[in-house]
N, C-alpha and C positions, 0 to 999 in steps of 0.2 A: 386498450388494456382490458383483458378479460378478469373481473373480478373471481365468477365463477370458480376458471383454473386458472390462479396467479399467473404460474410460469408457463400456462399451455398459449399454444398461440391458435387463432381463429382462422386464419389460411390453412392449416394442417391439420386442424384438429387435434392436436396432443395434445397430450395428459400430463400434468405437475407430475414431475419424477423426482419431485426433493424431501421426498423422505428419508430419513436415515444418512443424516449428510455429516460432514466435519464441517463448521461454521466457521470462522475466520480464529476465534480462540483455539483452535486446532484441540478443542479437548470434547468429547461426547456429549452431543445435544440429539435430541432427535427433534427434527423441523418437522412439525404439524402445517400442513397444507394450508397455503393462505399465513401463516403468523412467522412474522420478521424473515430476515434475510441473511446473507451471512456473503463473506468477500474476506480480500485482504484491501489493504485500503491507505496502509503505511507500512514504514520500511522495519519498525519493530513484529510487525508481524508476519512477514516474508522473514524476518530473521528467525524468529520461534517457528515457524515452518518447517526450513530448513535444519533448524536444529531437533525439531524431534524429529522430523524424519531422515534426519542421521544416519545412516551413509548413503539412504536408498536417492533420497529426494534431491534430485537434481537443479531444478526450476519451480517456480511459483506462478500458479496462471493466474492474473489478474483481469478482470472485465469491469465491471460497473466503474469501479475508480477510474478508471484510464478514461471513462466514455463522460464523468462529469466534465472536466477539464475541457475537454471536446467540442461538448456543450455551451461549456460556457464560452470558451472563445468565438465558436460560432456566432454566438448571442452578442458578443463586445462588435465583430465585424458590421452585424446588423444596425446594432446601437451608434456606432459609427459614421455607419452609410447614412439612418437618418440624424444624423447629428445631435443625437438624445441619449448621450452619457449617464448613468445614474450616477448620481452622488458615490455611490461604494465604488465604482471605479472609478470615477475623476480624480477621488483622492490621493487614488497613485500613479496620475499623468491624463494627458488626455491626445497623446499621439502612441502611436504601435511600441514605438523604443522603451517610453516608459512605464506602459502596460504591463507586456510583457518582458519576464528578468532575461527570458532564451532569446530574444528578436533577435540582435544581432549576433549570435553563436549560429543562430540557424542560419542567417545572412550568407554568416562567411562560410557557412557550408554547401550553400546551392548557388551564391554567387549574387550580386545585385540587378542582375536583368529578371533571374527568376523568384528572388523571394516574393514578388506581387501575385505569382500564380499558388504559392503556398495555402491553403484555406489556414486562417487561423485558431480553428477548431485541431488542427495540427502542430501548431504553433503552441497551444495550449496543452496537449499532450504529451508533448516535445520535452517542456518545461516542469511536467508533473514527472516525466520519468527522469529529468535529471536530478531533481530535489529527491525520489528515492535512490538515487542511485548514491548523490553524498550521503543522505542520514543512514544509508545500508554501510556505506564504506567508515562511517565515522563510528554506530556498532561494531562493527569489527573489529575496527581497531581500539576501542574498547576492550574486547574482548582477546586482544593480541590475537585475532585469525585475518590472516590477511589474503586470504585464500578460501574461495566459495567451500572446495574440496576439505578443509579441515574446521569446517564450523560442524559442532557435536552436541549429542545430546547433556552434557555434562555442561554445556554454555548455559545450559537453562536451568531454573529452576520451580517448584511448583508454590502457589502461592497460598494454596488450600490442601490440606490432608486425603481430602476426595479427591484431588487432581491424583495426587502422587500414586495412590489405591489403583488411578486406570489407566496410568498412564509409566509410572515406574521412575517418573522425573521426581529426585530429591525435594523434598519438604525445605521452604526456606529456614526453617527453624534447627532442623538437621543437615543443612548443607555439609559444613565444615568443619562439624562436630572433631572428625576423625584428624583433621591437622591440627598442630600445635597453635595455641595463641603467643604471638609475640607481640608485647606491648612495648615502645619506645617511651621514654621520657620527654622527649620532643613533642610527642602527641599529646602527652595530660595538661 
């Protein structure tokens, strides 16, 4: 890692080009060279992604989150190999099946002759995309969009007066102002 330039790499000689960036809050920071980092990293914030970027934004590119997963499985294989479990993962199994929640989904997906050639650094990322993919589908339907194409900027709302100023997403305070309130008896 080159402290230097965080994001340059020493093979190529680049140059940290993150300045002026949209950080995972998807609301205006400007990243100073060298200080924090910025990603999506869970399924609430691929959702506010997508929803302020309303009709335009298609997809969410994900990198560092997808690569811890990766990582760590990698690391349980090794721990394995030499038969030196930590404590944090023994406590939820100490074979592959109860490791990992995806083992056998990916199983029956590649078949039982090939799941041993799977790296479980894959197996581990396998598992991280399918946990965002329920908490993205269980937003949704929250939000009654059951459809990538009909989540909008009007799903969201701001949580600070300065968001709403640069960004034009409703104040939680004035979201709903404009509908009626209806109060049940049931509810008091």
């Amino acid at each position: 890692m080159n402290l230097q330039r965080p994001n340059g790499n020493d093979a190529t000689r680049s140059v940290n080009r993150s300045t002026n960036v949209v950080p995972s809050s998807g609301l205006c920071s400007r990243y100073h060279s060298g200080y924090g980092a910025g990603g999506f990293s869970s399924e609430d914030g691929v959702f506010k992604a997508l929803a302020l970027g309303s009709p335009y934004v298609k997809a969410v590119c994900m990198g560092r989150a997808l690569m811890i997963p990766g990582m760590v499985g990698k690391n349980i294989a090794l721990w394995i190999k030499d038969g030196n479990l930590p404590k944090t993962v023994s406590d939820y199994g100490n074979s592959l099946e109860e490791i990992f929640v995806n083992y056998e989904k990916v199983k029956s997906i590649v078949g039982s002759e090939e799941i041993d050639k799977i790296p479980l650094g894959a197996i581990g990322i396998y598992s991280y995309a399918d946990k965002l993919k329920v908490g993205l589908q269980q937003l949704m339907a929250g939000a009654r969009r059951f459809n990538l194409s009909i989540i909008r900027r009007k799903d969201i709302m701001s949580l600070t007066e300065e968001c709403t100023k640069v960004t034009g997403i409703p104040y939680l305070m004035e979201c709903y102002r404009s509908l009626p309130v209806i109060f049940s008896h049931d509810f008091l």
